[in-house]
C-alpha positions as CSV (number, residue, x, y, z in Angstrom):
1,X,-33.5,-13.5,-51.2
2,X,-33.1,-13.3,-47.3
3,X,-30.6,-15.4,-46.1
4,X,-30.5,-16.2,-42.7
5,X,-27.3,-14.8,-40.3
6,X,-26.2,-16.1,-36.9
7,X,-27.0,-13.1,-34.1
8,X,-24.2,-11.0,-33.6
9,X,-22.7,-10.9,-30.1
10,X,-24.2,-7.2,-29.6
11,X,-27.8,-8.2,-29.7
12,X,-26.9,-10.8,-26.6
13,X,-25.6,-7.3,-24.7
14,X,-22.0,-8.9,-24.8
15,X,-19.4,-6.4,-26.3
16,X,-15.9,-7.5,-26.6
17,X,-14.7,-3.4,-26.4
18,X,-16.9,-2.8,-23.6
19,X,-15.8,-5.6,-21.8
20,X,-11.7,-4.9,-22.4
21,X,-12.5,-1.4,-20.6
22,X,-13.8,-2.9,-18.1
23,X,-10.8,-4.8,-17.2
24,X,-8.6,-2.2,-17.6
25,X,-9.8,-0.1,-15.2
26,X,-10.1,-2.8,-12.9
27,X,-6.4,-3.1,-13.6
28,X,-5.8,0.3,-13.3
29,X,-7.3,0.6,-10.1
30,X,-5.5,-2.0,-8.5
31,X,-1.9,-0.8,-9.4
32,X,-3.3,2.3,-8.2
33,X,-4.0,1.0,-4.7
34,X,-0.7,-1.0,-4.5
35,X,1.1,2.3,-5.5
36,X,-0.9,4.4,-2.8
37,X,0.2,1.7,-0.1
38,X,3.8,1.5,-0.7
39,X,3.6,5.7,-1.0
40,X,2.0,4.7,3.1
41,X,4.8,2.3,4.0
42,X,7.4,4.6,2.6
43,X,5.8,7.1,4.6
44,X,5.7,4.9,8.0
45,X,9.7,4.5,7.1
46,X,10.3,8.2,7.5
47,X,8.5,9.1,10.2
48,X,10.4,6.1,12.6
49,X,13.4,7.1,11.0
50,X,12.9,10.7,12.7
51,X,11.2,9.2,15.9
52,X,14.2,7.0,16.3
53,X,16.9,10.3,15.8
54,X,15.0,12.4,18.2
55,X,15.5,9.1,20.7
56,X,19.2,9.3,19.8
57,X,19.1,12.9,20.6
58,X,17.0,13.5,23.2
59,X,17.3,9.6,25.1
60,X,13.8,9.8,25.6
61,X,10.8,10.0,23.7
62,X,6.6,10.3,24.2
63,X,4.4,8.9,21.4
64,X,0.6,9.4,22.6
65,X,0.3,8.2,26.3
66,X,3.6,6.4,26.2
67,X,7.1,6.6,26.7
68,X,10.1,5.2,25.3
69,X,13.5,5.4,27.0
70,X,15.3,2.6,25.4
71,X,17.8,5.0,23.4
72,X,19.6,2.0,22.3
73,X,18.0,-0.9,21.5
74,X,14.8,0.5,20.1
75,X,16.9,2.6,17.6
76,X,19.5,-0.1,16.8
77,X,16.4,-2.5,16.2
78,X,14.8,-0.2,13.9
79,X,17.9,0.6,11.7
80,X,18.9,-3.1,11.7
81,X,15.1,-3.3,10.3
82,X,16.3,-0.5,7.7
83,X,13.2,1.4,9.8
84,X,10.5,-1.2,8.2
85,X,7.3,-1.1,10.3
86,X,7.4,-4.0,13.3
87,X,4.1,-5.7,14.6
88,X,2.1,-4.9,12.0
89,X,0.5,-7.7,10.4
90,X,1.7,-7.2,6.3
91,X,-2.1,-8.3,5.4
92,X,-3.6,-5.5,6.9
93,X,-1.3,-3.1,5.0
C-alpha cells in the first residue's frame, strides 16, 4: 500500500545543517575582522606612544613632509588621550 508523505525539506534544496554552517562562518568571520582591527588600533597606540617619546626626547619631530615642534602639548594631549588615535573618524576604523 503506498501512502503518501509530505516532501522532505531536502528535495526543496533547504538544509537546516547546511544552513547553520553557513552562519557560523559568517560569524566567524566577523569576530575575525573586529579582532584584526583592534590588533590595528592597538598597533596605532604604540607607534604614537614612541612618536610622542622621541618628541620628549629630541623636542622636535618630522613625520612625512611635516614637522612637529610642540614638545609639550602634543605629547601631554596624547597621553591624556592614553595615546588613542585623534581625528580619525571611529567608522572608518
Amino acid at each position: 500500500m503506498l501512502v503518501h508523505q509530505p516532501p522532505s525539506q531536502e528535495e526543496h534544496g533547504f538544509r537546516l545543517g547546511h544552513t547553520l554552517w553557513l552562519l557560523g562562518g559568517v560569524i566567524a568571520l566577523l569576530v575575525l575582522g573586529a579582532s584584526v582591527a583592534a590588533a590595528e588600533i592597538d598597533n596605532s597606540q604604540e607607534i604614537i606612544r614612541e612618536k610622542v617619546e622621541q618628541l620628549r626626547l629630541f623636542k622636535s619631530l618630522k613625520i612625512g613632509d611635516a614637522s612637529v615642534t610642540s614638545s609639550l602639548v602634543v605629547p601631554d594631549f596624547y597621553e591624556r588621550r592614553e595615546f588613542q588615535l585623534a581625528w580619525v573618524k571611529h567608522t572608518s576604523i
